[in-house]
C-alpha positions as CSV (number, residue, x, y, z in Angstrom):
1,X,79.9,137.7,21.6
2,X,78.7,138.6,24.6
3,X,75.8,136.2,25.1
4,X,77.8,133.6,23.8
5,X,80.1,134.2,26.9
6,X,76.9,134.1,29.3
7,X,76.0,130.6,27.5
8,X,79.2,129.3,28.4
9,X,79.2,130.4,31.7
10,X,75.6,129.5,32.3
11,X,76.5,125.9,30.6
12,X,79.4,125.5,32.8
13,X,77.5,126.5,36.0
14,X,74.7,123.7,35.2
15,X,77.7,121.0,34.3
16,X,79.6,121.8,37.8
17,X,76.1,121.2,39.4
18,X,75.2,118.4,37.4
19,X,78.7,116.7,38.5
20,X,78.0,117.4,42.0
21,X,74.6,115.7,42.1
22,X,76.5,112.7,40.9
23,X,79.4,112.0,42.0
24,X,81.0,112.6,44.9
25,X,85.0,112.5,46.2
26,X,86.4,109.3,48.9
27,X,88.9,111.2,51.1
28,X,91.9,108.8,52.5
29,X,90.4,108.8,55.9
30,X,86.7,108.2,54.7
31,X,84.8,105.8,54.0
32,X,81.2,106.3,52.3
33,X,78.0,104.5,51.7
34,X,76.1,104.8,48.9
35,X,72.0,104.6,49.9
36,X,69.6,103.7,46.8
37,X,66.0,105.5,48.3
38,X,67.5,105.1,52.5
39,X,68.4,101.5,51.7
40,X,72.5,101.1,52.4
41,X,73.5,99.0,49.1
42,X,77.2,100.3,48.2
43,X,80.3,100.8,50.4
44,X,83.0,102.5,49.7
45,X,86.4,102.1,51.7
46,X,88.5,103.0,48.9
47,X,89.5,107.1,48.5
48,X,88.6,108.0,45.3
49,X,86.1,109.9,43.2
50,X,83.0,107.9,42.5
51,X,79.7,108.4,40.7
52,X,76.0,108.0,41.9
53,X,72.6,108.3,41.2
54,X,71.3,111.7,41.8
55,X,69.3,112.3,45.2
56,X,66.6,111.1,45.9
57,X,67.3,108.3,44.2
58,X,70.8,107.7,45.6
59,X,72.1,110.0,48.7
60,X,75.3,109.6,50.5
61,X,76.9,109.1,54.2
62,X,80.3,109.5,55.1
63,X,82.0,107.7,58.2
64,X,85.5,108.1,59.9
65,X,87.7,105.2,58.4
66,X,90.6,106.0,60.9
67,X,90.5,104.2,64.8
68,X,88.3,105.8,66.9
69,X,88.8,105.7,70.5
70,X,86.0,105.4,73.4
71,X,86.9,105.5,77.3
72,X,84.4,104.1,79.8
73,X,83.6,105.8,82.7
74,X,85.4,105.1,85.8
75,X,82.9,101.7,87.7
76,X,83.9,100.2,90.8
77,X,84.1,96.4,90.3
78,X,84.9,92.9,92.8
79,X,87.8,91.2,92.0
80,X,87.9,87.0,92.6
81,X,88.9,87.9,96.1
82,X,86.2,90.2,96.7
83,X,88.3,93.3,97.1
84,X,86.6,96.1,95.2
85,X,88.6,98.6,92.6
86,X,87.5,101.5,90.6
87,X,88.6,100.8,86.8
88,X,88.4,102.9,83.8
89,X,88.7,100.9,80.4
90,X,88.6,101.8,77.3
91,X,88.0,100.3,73.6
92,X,90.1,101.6,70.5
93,X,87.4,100.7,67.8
94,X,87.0,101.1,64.1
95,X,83.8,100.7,61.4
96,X,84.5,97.3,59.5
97,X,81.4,97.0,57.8
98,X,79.2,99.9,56.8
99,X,76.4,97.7,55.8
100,X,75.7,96.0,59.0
101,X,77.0,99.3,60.9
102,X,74.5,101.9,59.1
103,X,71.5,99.0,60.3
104,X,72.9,98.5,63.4
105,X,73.6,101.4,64.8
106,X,73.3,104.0,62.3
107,X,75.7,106.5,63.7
108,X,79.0,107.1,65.9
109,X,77.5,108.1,69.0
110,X,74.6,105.2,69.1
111,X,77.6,103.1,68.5
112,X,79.6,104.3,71.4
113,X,76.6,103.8,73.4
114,X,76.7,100.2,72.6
115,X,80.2,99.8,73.5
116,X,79.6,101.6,76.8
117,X,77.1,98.8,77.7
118,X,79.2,95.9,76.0
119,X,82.8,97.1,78.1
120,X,80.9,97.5,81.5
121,X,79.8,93.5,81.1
122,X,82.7,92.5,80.2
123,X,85.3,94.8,82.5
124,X,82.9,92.9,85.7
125,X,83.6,89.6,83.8
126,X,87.0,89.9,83.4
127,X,87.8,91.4,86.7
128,X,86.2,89.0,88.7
129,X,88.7,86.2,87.0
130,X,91.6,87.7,89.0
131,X,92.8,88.1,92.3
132,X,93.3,91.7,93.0
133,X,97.3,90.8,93.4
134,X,97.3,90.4,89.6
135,X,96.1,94.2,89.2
136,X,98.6,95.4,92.5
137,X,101.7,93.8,93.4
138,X,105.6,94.7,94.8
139,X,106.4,91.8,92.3
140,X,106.1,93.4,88.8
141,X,105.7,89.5,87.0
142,X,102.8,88.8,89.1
143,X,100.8,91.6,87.6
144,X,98.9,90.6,84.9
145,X,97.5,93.8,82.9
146,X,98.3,92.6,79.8
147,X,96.5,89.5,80.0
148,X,93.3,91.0,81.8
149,X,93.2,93.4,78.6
150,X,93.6,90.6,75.9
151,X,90.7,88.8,77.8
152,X,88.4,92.0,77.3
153,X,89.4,92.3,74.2
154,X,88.7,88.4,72.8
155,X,85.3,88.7,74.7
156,X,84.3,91.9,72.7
157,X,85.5,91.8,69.1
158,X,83.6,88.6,68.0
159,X,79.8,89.6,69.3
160,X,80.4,93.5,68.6
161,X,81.9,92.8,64.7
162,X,79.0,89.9,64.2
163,X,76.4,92.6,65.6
164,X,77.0,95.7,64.7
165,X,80.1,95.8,61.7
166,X,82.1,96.8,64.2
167,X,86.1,95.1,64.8
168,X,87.8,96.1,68.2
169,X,91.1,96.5,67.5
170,X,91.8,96.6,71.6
171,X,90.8,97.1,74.9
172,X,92.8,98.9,77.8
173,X,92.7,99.6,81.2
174,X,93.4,103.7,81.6
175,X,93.1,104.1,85.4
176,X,92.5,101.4,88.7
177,X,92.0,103.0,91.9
178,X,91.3,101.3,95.3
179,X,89.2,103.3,97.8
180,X,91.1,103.8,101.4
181,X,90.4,100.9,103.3
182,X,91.5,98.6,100.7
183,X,94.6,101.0,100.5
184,X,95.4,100.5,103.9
185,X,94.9,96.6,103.6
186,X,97.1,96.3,100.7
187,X,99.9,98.3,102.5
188,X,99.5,95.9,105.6
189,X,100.1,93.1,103.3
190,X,103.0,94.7,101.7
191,X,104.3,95.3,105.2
192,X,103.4,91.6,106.2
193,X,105.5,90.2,103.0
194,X,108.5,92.4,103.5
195,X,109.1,91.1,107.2
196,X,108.4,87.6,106.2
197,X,111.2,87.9,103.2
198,X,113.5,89.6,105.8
199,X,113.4,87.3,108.5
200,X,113.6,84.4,106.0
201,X,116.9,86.3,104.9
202,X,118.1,86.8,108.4
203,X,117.2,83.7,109.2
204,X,118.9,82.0,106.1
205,X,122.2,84.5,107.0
206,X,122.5,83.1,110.6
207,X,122.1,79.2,109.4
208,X,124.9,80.1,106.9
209,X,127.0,81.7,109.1
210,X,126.1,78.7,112.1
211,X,127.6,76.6,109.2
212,X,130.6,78.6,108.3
213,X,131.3,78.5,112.4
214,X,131.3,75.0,112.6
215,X,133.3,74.2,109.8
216,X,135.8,76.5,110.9
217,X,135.7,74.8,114.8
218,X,135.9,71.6,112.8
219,X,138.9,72.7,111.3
220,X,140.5,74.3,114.4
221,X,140.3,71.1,115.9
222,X,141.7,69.0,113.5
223,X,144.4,71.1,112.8
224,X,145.0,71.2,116.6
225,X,144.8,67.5,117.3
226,X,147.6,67.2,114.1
227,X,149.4,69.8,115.6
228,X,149.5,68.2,119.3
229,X,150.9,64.5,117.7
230,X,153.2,66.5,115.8
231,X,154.6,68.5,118.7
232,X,154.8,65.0,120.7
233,X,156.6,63.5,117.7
234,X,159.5,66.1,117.8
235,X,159.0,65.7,121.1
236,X,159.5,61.9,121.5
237,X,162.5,62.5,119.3
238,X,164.0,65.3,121.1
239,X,163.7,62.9,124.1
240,X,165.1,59.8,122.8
241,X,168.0,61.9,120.8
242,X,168.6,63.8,124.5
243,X,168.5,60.5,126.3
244,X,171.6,59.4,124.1
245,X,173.4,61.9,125.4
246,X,172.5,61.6,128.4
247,X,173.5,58.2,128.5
248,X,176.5,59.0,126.9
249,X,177.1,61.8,129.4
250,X,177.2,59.6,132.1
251,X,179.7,57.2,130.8
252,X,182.1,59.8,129.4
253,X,181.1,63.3,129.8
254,X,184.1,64.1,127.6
255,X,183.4,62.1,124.7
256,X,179.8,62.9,124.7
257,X,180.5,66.8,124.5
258,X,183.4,65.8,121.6
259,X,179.7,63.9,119.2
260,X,178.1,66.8,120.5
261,X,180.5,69.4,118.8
262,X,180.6,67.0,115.6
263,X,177.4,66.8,115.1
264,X,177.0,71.0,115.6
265,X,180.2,71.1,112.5
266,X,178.4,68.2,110.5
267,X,174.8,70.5,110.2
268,X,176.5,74.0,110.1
269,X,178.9,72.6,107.3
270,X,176.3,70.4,105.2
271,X,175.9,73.5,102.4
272,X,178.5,75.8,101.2
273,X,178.7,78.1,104.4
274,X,181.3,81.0,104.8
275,X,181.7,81.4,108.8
276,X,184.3,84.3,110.5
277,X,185.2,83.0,113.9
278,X,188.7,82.5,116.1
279,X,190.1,79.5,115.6
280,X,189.5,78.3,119.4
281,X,186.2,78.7,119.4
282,X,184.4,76.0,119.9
283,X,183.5,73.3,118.3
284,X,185.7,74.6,115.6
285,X,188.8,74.4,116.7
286,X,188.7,70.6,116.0
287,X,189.9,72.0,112.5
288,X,192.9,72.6,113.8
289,X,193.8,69.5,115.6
290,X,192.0,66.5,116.9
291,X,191.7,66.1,121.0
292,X,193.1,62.5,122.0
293,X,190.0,61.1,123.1
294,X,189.0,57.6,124.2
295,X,185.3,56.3,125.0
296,X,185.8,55.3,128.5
297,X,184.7,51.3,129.0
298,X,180.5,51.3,128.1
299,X,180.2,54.5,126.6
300,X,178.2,54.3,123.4
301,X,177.3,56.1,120.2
């Protein structure tokens, strides 16, 4: 019973090892590449467990499936202007072919080498496309980041996934410096814009307010010169309703101040008026009794 146990065991041990040696486990964030004597032949991007020759006949290499991120180092570069910057980029990258990768490049770190070489070419590309006002502004639409990285990106992905099984899934700019003297030339300019836009305001402000000032003098003096002919319409009335009684005065002073009183009762009495006065007072004692008067010869209404 006893060596029947060890035969188990011993069984059992040779079948775990025997498993092992051919057939191997996908994780989810693998992917594997089956070599038949070195020679890559099968890829794997599925997770799974799979089976295989046993070595040497058929051997095994695992890669990251998962985005894998590389950042340049930080390269001073001329933009269109000629201004210089310091720029960092960097590529977020992933193994699209393990074929073409494991002949190209073989590894992770050969292919990061690559990349380092293919971003610096095309970072000094791109860059000198645009004005350095596209990378630093005080107008946030004039910056143009996002562009400037999808241009990086476009120029790498094609050459990179036809060469090397690798597909660039972006590019990015991490860090853009400017070394003092640019610093200080950019702040001049900054300067520079600012006053222009303020005395253009100012300068728009005083027209408008140049404009409100003359309408309103145009205004003044029409509503003066309508108020003048009005004023010497009430006068010209006044004068020609005084010279009546003037007239009138100097043929019968009496009967003139008799119209005179009339015409007071007519307006004070033209609406429903409640008036507290002795009856003598003038004009309104002509409600008690009417003063014999007669128009002396050429008096006149």
């Amino acid at each position: 019973m006893k060596n029947f146990a060890v035969i188990v065991l011993v069984v059992l041990i040779v079948g775990i090892m025997m498993l092992y040696l051919v057939s191997f486990q996908v994780r989810q964030s693998e992917m594997a590449l089956v070599l038949t004597f070195g020679k890559p032949t099968r890829p794997i991007t599925e997770p799974g467990w799979r089976l295989k020759w046993p070595a040497p006949i058929q051997t095994l290499v695992k890669y990251d499936a998962r985005q894998l991120l590389f950042e340049g180092v930080e390269e001073e570069t001329v933009t269109k202007g000629g201004e210089p910057i310091i720029v960092q980029t960097y590529i977020v990258w992933r193994i699209a072919e393990p074929i073409k990768f494991r002949e190209a490049v073989r590894d992770v770190p050969a292919a990061e080498k690559l990349l380092k070489s293919r971003l610096r070419d095309v970072q000094n590309k791109v860059v000198g496309k645009h004005y350095f006002s596209e990378f630093v502004n005080t107008d946030r639409g004039q910056i143009k980041f996002g562009d400037i990285e999808s241009e990086m990106a476009q120029l790498i992905d094609e050459p990179v996934k036809a060469a090397y099984g690798i597909k660039v899934e972006s590019v990015g700019i991490k860090m853009l410096k400017v070394s003092e003297k640019v610093t200080e030339d950019v702040f001049a300019r900054m300067r520079a814009d600012r006053k222009r836009k303020t005395e253009a305001t100012l300068a728009q402000g005083s027209a408008e307010a140049t404009r409100i000032k003359s309408d309103a003098d145009s205004k003044i003096t029409e509503l003066m010169a309508a108020t003048e002919a009005r004023a010497k319409a009430i006068r010209g009335a006044g004068d020609a309703e005084a010279a009546q009684y003037y007239k009138m005065l100097e043929a019968d002073p009496e009967f003139a101040m008799f119209l005179r009183e009339i015409e007071t009762l007519k307006k004070t009495l033209k609406e429903r008026t409640t008036v507290v006065l002795p009856a003598d007072a003038e004009p309104f004692k002509l409600l008690k009794e009417m003063p014999k008067l007669e128009p002396k010869q050429g008096a006149t209404k």
